[in-house]
N, CA and C of each residue as an Amber inpcrd file, in Angstrom:
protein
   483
   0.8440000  -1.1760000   0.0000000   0.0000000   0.0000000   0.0000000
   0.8870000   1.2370000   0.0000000   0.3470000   2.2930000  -0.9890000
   0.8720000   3.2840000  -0.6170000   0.0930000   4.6990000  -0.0330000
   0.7250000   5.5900000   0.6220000   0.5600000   7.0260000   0.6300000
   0.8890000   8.1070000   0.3450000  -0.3610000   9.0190000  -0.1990000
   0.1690000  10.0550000  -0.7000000   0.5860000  11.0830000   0.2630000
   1.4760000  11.9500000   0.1950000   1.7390000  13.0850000   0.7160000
   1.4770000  14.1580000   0.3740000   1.6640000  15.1350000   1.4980000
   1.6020000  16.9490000   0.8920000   2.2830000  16.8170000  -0.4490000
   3.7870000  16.6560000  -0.7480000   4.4840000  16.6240000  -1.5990000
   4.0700000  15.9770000  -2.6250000   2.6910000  15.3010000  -2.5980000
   2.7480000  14.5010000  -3.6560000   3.4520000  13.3440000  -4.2650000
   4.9790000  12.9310000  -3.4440000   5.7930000  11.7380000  -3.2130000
   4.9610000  10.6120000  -3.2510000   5.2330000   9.4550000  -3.4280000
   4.7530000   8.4560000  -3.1520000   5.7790000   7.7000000  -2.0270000
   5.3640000   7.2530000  -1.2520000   6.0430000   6.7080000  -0.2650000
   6.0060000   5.5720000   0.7020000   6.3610000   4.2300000   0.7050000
   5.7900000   3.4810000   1.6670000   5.2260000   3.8460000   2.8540000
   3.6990000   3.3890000   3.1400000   2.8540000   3.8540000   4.4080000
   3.5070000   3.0500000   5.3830000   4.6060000   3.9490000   6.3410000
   5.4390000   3.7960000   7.4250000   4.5020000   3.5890000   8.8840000
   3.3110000   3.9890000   8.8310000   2.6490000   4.1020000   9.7290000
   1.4440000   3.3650000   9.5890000   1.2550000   2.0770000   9.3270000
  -0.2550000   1.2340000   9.1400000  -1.5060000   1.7980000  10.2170000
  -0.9300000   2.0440000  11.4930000  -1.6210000   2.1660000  12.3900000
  -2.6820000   3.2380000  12.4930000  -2.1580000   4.2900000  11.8890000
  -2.4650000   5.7210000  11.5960000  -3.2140000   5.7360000  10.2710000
  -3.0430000   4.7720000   9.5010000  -3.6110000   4.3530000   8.4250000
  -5.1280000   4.0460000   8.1900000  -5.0780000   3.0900000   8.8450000
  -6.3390000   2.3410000   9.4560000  -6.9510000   3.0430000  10.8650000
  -6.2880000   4.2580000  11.4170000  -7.6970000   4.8870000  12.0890000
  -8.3350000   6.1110000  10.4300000  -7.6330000   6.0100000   9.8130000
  -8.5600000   6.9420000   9.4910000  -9.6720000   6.1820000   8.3460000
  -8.8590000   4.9990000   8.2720000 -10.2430000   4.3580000   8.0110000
 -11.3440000   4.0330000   8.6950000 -10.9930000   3.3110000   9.7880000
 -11.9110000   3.5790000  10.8330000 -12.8130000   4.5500000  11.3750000
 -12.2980000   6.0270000  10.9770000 -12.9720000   6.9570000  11.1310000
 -13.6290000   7.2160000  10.0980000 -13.4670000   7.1120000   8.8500000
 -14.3680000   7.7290000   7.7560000 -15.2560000   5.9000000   7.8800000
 -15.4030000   4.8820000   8.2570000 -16.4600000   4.0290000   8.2410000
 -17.4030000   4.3010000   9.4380000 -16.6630000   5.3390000  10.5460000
 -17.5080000   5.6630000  11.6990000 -18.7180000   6.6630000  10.6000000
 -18.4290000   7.4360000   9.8900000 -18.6020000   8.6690000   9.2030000
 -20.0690000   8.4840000   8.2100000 -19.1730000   7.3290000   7.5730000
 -20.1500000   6.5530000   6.3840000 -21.1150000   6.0120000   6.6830000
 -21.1520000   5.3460000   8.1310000 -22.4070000   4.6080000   8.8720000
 -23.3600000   5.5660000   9.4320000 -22.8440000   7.0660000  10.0600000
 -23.7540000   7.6500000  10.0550000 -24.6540000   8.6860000   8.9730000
 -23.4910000   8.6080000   8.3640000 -24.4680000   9.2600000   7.1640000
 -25.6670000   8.6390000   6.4400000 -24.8950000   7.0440000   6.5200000
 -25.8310000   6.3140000   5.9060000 -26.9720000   6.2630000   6.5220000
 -27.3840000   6.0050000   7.6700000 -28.5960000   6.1330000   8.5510000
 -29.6110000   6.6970000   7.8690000 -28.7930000   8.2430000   7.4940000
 -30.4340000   9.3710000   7.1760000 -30.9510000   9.2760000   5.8280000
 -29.9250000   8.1180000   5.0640000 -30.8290000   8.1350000   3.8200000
 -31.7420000   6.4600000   4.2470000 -32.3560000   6.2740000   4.9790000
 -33.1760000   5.3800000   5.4850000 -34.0490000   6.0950000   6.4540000
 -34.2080000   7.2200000   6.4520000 -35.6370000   7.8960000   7.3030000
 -36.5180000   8.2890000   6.6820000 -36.7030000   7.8140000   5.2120000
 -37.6680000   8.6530000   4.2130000 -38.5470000   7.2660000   3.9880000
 -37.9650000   6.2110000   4.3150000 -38.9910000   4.5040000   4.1150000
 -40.2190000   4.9370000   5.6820000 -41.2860000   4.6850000   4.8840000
 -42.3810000   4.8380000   6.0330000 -42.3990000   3.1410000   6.7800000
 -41.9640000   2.0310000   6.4050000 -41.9660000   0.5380000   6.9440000
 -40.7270000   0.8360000   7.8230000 -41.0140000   0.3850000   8.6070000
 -39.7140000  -0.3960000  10.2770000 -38.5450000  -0.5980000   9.4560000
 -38.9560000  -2.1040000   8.8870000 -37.8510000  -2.7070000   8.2890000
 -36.9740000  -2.4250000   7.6120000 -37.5760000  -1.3240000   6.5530000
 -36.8220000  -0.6370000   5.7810000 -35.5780000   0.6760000   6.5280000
 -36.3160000   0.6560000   8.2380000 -35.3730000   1.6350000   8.7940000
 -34.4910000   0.9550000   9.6540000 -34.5400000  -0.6220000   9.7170000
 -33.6850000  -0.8350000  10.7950000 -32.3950000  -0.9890000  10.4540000
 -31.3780000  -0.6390000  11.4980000 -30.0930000  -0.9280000  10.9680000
 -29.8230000  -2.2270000  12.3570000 -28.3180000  -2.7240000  11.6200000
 -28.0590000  -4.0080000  12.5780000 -26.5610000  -3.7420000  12.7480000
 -26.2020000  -3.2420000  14.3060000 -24.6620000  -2.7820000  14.3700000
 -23.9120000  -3.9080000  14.7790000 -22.8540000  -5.0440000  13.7780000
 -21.9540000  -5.9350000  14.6260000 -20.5640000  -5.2950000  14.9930000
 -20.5740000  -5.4010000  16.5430000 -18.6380000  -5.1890000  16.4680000
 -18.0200000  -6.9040000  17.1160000 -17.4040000  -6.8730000  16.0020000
 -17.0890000  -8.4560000  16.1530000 -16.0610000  -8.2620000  16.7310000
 -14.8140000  -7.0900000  17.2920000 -14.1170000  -7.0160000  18.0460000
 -14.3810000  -7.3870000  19.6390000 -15.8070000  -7.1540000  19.6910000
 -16.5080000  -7.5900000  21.2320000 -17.1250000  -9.3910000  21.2730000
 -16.8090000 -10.2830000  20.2320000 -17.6770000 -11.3100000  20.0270000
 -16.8620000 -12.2020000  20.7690000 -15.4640000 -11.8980000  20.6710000
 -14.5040000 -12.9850000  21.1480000 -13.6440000 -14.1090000  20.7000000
 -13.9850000 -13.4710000  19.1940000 -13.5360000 -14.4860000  18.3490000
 -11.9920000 -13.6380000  17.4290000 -11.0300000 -14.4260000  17.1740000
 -10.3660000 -13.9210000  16.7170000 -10.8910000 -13.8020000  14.6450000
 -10.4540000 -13.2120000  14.7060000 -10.8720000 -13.0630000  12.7300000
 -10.8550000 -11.7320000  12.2170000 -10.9210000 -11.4040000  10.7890000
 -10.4040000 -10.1510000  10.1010000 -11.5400000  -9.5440000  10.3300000
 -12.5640000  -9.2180000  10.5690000 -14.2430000  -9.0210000  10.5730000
 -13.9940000  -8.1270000  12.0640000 -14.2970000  -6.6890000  11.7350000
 -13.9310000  -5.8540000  12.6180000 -15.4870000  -5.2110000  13.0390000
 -16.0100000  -4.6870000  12.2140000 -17.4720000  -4.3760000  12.2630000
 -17.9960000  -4.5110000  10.9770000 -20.0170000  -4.8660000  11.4210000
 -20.6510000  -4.8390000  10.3340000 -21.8380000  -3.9560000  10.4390000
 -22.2200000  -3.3100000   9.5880000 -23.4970000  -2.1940000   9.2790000
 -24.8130000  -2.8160000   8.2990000 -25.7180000  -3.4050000   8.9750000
 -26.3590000  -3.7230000   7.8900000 -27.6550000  -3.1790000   7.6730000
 -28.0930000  -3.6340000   6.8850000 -29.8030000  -2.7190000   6.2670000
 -30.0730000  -3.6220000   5.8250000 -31.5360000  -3.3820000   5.7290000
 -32.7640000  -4.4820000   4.3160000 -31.4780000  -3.9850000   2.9510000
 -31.1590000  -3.1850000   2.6600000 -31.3980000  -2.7960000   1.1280000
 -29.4590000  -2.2870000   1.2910000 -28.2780000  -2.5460000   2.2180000
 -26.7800000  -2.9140000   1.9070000 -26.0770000  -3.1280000   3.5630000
 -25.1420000  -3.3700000   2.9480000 -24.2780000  -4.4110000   4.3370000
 -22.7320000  -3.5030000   3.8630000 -22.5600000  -3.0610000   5.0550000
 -21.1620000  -1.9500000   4.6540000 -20.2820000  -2.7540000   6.1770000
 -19.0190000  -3.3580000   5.7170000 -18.3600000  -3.9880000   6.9680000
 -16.7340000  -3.3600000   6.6020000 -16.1480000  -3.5150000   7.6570000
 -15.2860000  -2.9580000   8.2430000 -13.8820000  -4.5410000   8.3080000
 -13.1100000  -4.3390000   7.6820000 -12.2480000  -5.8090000   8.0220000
 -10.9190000  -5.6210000   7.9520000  -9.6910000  -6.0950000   8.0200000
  -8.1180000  -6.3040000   8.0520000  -8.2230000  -7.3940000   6.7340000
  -7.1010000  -7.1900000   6.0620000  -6.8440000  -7.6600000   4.7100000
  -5.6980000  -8.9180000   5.5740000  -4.8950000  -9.5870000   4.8500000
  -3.9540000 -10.2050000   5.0060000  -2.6780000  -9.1760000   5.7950000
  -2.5900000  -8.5160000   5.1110000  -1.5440000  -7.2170000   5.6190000
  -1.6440000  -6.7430000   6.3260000  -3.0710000  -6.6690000   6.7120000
  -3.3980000  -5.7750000   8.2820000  -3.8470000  -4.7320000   8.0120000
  -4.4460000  -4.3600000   6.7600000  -4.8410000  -2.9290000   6.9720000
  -6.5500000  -2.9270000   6.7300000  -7.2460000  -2.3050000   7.3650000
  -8.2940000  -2.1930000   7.3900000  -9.1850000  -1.8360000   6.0130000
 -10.4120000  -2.6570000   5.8720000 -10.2380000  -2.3460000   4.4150000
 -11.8320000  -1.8070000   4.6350000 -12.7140000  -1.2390000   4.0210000
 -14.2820000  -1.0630000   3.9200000 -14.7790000  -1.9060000   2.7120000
 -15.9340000  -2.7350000   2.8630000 -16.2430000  -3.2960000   1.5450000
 -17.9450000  -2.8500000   1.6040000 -18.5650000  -2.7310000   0.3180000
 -19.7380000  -2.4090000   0.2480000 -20.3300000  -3.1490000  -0.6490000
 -21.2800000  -3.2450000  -0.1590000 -22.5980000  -4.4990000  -0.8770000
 -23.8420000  -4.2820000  -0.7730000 -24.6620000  -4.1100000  -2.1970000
 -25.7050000  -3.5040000  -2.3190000 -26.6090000  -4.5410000  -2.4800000
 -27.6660000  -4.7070000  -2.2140000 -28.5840000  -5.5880000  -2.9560000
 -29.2520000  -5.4420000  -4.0500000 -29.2200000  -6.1120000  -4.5240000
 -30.2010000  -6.5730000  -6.0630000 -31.3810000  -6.5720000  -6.5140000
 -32.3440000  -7.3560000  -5.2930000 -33.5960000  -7.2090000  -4.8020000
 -33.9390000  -5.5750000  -5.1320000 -33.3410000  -4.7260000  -4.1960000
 -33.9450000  -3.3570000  -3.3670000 -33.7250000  -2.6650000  -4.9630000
 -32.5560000  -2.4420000  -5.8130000 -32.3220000  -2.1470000  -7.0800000
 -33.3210000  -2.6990000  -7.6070000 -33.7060000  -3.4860000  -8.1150000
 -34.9070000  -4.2270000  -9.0320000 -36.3550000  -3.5620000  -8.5500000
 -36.6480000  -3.3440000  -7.0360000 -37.7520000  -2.9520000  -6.4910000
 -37.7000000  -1.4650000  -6.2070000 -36.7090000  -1.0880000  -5.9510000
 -36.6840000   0.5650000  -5.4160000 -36.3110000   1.2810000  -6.2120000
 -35.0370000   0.8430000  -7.2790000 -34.3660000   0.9880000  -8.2310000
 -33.1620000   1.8080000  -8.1550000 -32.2080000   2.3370000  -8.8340000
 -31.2150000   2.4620000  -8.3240000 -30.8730000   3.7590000  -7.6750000
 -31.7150000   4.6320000  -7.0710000 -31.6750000   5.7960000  -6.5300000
 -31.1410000   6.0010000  -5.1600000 -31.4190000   4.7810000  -4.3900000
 -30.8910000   5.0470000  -3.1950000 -29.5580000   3.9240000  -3.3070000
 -29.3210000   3.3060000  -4.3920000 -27.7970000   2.9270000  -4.4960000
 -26.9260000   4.1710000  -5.0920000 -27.2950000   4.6760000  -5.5910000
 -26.1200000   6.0210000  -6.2840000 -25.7240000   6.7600000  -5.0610000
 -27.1350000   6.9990000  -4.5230000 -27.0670000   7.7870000  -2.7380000
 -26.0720000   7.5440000  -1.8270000 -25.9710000   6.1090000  -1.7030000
 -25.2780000   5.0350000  -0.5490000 -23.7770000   5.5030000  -0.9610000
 -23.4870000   5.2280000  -2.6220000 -22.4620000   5.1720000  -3.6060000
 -21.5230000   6.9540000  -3.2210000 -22.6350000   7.2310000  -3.1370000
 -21.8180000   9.2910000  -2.7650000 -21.4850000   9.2630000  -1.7300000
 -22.2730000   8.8560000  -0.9480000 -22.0850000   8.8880000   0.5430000
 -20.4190000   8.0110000   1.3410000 -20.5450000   7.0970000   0.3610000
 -19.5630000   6.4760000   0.5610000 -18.0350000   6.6350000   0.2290000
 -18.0050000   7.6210000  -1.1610000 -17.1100000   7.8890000  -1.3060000
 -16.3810000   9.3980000  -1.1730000 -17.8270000   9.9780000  -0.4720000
 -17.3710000  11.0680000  -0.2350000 -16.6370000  11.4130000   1.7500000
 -16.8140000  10.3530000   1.9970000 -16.0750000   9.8230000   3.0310000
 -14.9600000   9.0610000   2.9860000 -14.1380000   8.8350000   1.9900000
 -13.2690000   8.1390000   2.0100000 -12.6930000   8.7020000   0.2860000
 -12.6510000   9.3820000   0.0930000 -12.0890000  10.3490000  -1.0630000
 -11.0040000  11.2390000  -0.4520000  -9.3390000  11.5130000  -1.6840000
  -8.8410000  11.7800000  -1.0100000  -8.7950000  13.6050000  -0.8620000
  -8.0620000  13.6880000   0.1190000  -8.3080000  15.2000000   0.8650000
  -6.6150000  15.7900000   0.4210000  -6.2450000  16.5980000   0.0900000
  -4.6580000  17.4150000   0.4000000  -4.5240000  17.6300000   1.6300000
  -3.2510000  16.8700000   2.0430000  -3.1450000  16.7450000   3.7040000
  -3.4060000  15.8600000   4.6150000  -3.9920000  14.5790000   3.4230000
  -4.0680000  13.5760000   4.6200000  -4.0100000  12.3260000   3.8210000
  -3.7120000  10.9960000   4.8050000  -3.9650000  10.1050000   4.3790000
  -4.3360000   9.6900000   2.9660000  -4.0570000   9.1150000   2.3890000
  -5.1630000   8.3780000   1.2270000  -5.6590000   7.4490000   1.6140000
  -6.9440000   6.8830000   1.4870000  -7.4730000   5.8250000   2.2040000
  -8.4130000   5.2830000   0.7690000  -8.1040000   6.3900000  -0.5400000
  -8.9990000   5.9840000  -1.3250000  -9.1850000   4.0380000  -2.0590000
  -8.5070000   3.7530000  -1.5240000  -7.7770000   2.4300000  -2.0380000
  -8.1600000   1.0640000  -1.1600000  -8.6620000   1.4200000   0.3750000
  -9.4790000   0.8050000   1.3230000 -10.9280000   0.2790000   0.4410000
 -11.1100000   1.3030000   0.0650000 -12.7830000   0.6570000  -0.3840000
 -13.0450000   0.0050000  -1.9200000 -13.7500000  -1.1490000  -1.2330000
 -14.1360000  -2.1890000  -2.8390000 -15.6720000  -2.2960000  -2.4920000
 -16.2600000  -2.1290000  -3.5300000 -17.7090000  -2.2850000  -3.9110000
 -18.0350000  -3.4170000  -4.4250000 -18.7720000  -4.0600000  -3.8410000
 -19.0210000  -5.6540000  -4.6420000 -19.7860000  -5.5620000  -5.4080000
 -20.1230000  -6.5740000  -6.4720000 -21.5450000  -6.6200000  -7.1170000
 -23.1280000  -6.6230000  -6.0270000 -23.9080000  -5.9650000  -7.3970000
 -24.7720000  -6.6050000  -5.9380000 -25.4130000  -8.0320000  -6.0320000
 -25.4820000  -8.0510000  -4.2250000 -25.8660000  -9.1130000  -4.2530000
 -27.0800000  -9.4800000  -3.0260000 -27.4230000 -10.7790000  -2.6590000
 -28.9520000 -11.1480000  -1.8350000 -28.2250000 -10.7160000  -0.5550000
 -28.1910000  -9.4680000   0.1830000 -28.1450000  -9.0660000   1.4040000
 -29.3180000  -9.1050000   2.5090000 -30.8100000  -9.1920000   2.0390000
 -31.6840000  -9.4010000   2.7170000 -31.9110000 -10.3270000   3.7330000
 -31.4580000 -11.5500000   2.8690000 -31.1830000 -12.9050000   3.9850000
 -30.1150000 -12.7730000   4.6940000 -29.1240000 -12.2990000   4.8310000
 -27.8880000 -11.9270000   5.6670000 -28.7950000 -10.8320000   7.0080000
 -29.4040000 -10.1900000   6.2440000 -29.9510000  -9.1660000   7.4600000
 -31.0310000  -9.5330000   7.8180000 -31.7410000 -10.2880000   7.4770000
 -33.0520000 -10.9350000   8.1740000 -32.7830000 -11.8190000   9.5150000
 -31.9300000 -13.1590000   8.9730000 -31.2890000 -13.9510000   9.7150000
 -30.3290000 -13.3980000  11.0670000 -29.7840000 -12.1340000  10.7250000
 -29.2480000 -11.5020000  11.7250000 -30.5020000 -10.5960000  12.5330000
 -31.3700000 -10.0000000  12.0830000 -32.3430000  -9.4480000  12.5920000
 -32.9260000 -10.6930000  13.3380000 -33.4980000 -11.8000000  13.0680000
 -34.4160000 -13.0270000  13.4350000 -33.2850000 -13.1550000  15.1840000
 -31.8520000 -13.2920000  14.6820000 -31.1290000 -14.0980000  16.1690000
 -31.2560000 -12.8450000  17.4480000 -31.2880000 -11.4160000  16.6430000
 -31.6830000 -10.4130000  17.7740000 -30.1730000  -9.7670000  18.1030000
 -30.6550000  -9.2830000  19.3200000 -29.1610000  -8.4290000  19.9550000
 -28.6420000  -9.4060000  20.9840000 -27.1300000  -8.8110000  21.3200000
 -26.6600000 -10.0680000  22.5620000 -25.4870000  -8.4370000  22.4450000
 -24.4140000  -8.9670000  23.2130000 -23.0640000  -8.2690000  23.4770000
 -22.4920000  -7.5110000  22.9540000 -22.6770000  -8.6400000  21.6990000
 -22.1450000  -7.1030000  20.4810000 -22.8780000  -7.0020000  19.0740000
 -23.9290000  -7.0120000  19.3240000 -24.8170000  -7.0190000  17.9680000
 -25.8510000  -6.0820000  18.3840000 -26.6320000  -4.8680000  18.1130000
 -26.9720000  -3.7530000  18.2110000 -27.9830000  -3.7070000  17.4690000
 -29.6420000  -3.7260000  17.3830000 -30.4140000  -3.2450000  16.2250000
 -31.3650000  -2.0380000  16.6330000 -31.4070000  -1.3670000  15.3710000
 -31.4640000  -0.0830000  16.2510000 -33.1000000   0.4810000  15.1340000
 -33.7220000   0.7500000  15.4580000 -34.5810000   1.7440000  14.0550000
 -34.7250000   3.1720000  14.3200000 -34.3040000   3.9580000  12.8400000
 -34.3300000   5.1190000  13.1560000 -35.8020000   5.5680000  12.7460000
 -35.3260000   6.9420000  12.9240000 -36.8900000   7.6090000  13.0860000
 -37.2320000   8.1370000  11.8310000 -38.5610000   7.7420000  11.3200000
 -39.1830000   8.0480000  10.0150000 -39.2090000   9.5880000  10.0640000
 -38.4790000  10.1990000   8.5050000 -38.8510000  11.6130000   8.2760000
 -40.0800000  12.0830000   7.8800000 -40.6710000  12.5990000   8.6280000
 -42.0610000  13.1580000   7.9450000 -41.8200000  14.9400000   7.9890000
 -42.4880000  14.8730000   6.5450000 -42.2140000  16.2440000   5.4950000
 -43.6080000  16.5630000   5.3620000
């Protein structure tokens, strides 16, 4: 991996650690942004989110946190190398039924949190977008087992205009 600098240099990222908070911070960033484009669905379901921090589960593994929704699943993980990576996954379903308006949404949101800045980090290189794919059953099944220690479901509050 590399980083960019003020100088514009390219330079081995000497500092992983420092690396990966600011990924960590722009996925803190991205999760809340993401929230408010899910207060305009008048259904529950469509507002609940499901917070995993698998750092609290007890298990060792690359799976750091997960963010999920009916309609994408945004998780938080360590690559082989150790550096924290963001991956995003849209569903297919919600595209076919909602269509692709609140994926372009998710899509800005996402990269306008993790786009690079003059003066800092590059982190643009953390995030991979998957195809989409059946996330519903991932978040149902996690919705169905409920909350425990470190699993969080939360619904936000419908916008009314």
């Amino acid at each position: 991996m590399t980083v960019k600098t003020n100088d514009d240099n390219t330079e081995l990222a000497a500092n992983l650690e420092l690396r990966n908070k600011e990924v960590e911070k722009a996925f803190t960033l991205l999760t809340q942004a993401s929230r408010s484009l899910l207060t305009t669905f008048e259904h529950q379901k469509y507002r609940t989110v499901i917070v995993v921090d698998h750092t609290q589960s007890g298990r060792e593994g690359n799976l750091l946190k997960e963010f999920m929704t009916f309609f994408f699943n945004i998780t938080l993980t360590r690559n082989r190398a150790n550096y924290s990576m963001i991956y995003f996954t849209f569903s297919e379903d919600a595209i076919a039924k909602f269509g692709a308006r609140l994926y372009t949404r998710a899509l800005r949101v996402l990269f306008r949190h993790t786009m690079h800045d003059k003066g800092k980090i590059s982190i643009e290189d953390c995030v991979r977008v998957n195809n989409p794919a059946q996330v519903e059953n991932y978040f149902v099944n996690r919705l169905a087992n409920g909350e425990n220690n470190f699993i969080s479901i939360e619904v936000e509050p419908q916008q009314t205009n």
